[in-house]
FIMAR-671089 format. One record per residue (C-alpha): residue in one letter; y, z, x. Coordinates in steps of 0.25 Angstrom, whole numbers, padded with zeros to 4 digits, always signed. Last residue first. Layout:
! FIMAR-671089
AYZX/...
! end
This chain:
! FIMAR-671089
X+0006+0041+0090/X+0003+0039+0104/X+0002+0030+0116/X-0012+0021+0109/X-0004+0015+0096/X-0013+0003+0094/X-0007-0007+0086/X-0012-0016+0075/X-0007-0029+0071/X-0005-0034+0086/X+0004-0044+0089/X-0001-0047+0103/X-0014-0049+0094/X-0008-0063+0089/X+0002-0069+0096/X+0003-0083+0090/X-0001-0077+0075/X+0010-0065+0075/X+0021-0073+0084/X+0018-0084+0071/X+0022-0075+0060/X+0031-0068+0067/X+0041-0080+0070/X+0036-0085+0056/X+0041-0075+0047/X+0031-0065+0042/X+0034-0064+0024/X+0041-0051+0018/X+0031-0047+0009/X+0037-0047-0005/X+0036-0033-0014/X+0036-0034-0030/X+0022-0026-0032/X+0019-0017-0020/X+0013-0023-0004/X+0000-0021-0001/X+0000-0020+0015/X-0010-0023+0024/X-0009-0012+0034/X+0000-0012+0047/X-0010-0007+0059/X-0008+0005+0070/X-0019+0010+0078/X-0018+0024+0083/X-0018+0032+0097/X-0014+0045+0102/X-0022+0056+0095/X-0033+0045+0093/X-0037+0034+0084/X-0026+0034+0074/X-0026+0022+0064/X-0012+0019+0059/X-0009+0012+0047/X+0004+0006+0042/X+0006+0000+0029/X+0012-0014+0027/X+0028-0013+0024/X+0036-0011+0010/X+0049-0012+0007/X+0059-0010-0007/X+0069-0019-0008/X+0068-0017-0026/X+0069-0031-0029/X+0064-0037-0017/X+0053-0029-0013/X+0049-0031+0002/X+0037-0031+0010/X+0036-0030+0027/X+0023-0032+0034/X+0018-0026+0047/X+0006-0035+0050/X+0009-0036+0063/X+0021-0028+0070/X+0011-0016+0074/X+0016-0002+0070/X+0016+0009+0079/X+0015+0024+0076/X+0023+0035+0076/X+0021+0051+0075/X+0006+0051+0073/X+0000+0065+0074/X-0017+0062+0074/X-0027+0074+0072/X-0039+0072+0080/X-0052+0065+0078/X-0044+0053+0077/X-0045+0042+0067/X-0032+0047+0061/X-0027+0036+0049/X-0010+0035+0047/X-0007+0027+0038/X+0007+0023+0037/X+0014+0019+0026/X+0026+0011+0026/X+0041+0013+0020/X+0050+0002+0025/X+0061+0006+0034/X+0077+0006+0034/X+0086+0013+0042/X+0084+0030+0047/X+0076+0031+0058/X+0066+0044+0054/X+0055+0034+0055/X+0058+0028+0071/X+0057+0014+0073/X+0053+0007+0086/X+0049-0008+0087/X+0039-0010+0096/X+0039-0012+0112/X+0022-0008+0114/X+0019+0001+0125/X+0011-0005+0138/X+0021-0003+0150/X+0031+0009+0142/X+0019+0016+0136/X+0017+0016+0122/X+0027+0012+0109/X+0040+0005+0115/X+0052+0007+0108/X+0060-0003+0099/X+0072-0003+0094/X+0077-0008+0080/X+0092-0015+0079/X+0102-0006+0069/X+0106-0013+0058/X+0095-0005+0048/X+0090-0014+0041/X+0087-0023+0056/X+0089-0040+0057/X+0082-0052+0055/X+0085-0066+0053/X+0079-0079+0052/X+0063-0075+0051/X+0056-0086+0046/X+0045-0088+0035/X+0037-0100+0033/X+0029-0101+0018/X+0038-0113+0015/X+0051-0108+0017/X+0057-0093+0021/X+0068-0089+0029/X+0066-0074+0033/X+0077-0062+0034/X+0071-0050+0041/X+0077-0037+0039/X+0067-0027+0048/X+0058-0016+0045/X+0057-0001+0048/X+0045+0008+0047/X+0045+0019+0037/X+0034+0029+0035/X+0025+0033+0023/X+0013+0041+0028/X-0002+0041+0025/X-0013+0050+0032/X-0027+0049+0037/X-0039+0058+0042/X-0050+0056+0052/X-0041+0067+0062/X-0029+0074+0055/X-0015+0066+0052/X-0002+0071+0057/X+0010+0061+0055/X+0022+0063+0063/X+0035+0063+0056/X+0047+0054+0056/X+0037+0043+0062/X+0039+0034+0075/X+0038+0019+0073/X+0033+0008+0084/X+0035-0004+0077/X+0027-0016+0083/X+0026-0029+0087/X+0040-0031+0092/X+0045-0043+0100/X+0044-0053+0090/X+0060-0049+0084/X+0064-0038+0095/X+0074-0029+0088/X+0070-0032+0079/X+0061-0041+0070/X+0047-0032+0071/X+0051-0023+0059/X+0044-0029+0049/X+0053-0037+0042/X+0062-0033+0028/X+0066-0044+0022/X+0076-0054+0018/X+0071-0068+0014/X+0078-0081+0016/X+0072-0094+0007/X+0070-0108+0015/X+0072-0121+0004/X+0084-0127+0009/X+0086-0125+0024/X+0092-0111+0029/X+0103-0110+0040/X+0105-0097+0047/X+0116-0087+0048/X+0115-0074+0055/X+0122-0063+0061/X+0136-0068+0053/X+0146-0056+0053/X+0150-0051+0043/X+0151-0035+0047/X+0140-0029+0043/X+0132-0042+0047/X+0128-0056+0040/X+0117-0064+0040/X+0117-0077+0035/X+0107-0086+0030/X+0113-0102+0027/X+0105-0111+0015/X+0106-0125+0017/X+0110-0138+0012/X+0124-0136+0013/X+0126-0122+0016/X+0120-0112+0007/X+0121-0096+0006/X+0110-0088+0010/X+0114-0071+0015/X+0112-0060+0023/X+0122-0048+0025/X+0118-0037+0033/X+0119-0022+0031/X+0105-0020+0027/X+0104-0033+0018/X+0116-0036+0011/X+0115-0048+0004/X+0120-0062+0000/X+0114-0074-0008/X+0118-0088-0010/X+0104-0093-0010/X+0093-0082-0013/X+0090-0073-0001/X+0075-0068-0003/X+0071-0054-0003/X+0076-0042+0004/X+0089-0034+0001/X+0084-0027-0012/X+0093-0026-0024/X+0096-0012-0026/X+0090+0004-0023/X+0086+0004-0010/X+0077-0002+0002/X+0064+0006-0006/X+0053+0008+0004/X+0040+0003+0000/X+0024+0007+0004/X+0013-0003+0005/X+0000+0000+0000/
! end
C-alpha cells in the first residue's frame, strides 16, 4: 500500500499544463503560452526572472510533477538517498516493524508525445539546492543524496518496513534508498503524493538490505511517467544502478 501526504488545501500544482496557462508552483512561475505554430514553456523565478524557456512543437503536452529525488544536485550522478531518521527505530530479533517517514522528492517538469517522456526542466520545492554526503568509508562509500527527516520542506510520506533477520536486537537510525524503482504518484485534484514503500532487511547488527516495493498506488493517483534520460542510463548501465542496496557500514 502506498501512503499520501496532502500538499495542502486548493487546487494541486502538478498535472498537466493546458494552453495559455500559469501557476505558481513552490515559489516559481511555470507557464504555456503559444507563439506561431508553437507552444513556448517558461519558467520564472521569485523575482521574474526568465530561468527557462523552451519551444514546444504541436502535439507535446507539459507535466509538472513530483520526481524522485535523483535530479539534484547531480542530475544522473546520484543512485541513491542516504536518509537519516527523526527517531531510531528498535525492532527485536525474527520480528518486524512499520514506520511512516518522509523522503524528499524533486519538481520535474516533463514533455510528453507518443509514449516518449523528456525531462526539460527541474528544480527543488523547497528552493534550496539538495547536498549530498557519502554513506561508508571515504574510498569505497556511495555519494548519495542526503536528507535529514526533521528537515523542514517538502516530502512525500513513505512506509518503511523494517524486517530484523538477526538474532540480536536491531536499532536502525537511517537507511539508504537505492534510486531504481523508486516511483513517485501524484493526485491531481487534491495534490496529494505517494512513493513505493520501502523495505529494509537487516542481517546483522550492522548490516541491512534496502529495496523500493512494488507499490499500489489509491483511486484517483497518476504515476509520474520515467523520462527518457533515466530510462535509457537504467537499461544501458544496468546493475551499476542497482535496485537493491547493501548497507554494510552501519545502520
Amino acid at each position: 500500500m502506498v501512503e499520501t501526504v496532502a500538499s495542502g488545501p486548493g487546487e494541486s500544482v502538478f498535472g498537466f499544463l493546458s494552453e495559455g496557462s500559469r501557476k505558481s508552483v513552490y515559489g516559481h512561475e511555470v507557464s504555456i503560452s503559444t507563439t506561431g505554430d508553437s507552444h513556448v514553456y517558461e519558467r520564472t523565478d521569485s523575482s521574474g526572472n526568465v530561468v527557462n524557456r523552451t519551444l514546444l512543437a504541436p502535439g507535446v503536452r507539459v507535466m509538472v510533477a513530483p520526481y524522485p529525488p535523483f535530479l539534484l544536485p547531480l542530475h544522473g550522478r546520484l543512485n541513491c538517498l542516504y536518509m537519516r531518521l527523526r527517531s531510531p527505530v528498535v525492532v527485536p530479533p525474527g520480528d518486524h516493524f512499520r514506520v511512516e517517514v518522509g523522503i524528499p522528492f524533486d519538481i520535474a517538469v516533463i514533455a510528453s508525445s507518443k509514449g516518449r517522456h523528456t525531462l526539460i526542466d527541474y528544480f527543488p520545492p523547497g528552493g534550496v539546492t539538495p547536498k549530498m554526503a557519502v554513506y561508508g568509508s571515504n574510498v569505497e562509500g556511495m555519494l548519495c543524496r542526503f536528507w535529514r527527516e526533521e528537515w523542514e520542506g517538502p516530502a512525500a510520506n513513505t512506509r518503511l518496513t523494517v524486517v530484523n533477520n538477526a538474532d540480536v536486537q536491531a536499532t536502525v537510525s537511517r537507511v539508504v534508498i537505492p534510486r531504481r524503482g523508486l516511483s513517485m504518484f501524484y493526485n491531481p485534484v487534491n495534490g496529494d503524493i505517494a512513493a513505493s514503500p520501502i523495505r529494509m532487511s537487516v542481517r546483522d547488527i550492522d548490516s541491512a538490505d534496502v529495496w523500493a516495493e512494488e507499490p499500489e498506488p489509491g483511486e484517483g493517483f497518476i504515476e509520474v511517467p520515467l523520462v527518457e534520460r533515466d530510462r535509457r542510463l537504467f537499461e544501458a548501465l544496468g546493475p551499476l544502478v542497482p535496485s537493491r542496496i547493501s548497507m554494510i557500514w552501519g545502520i
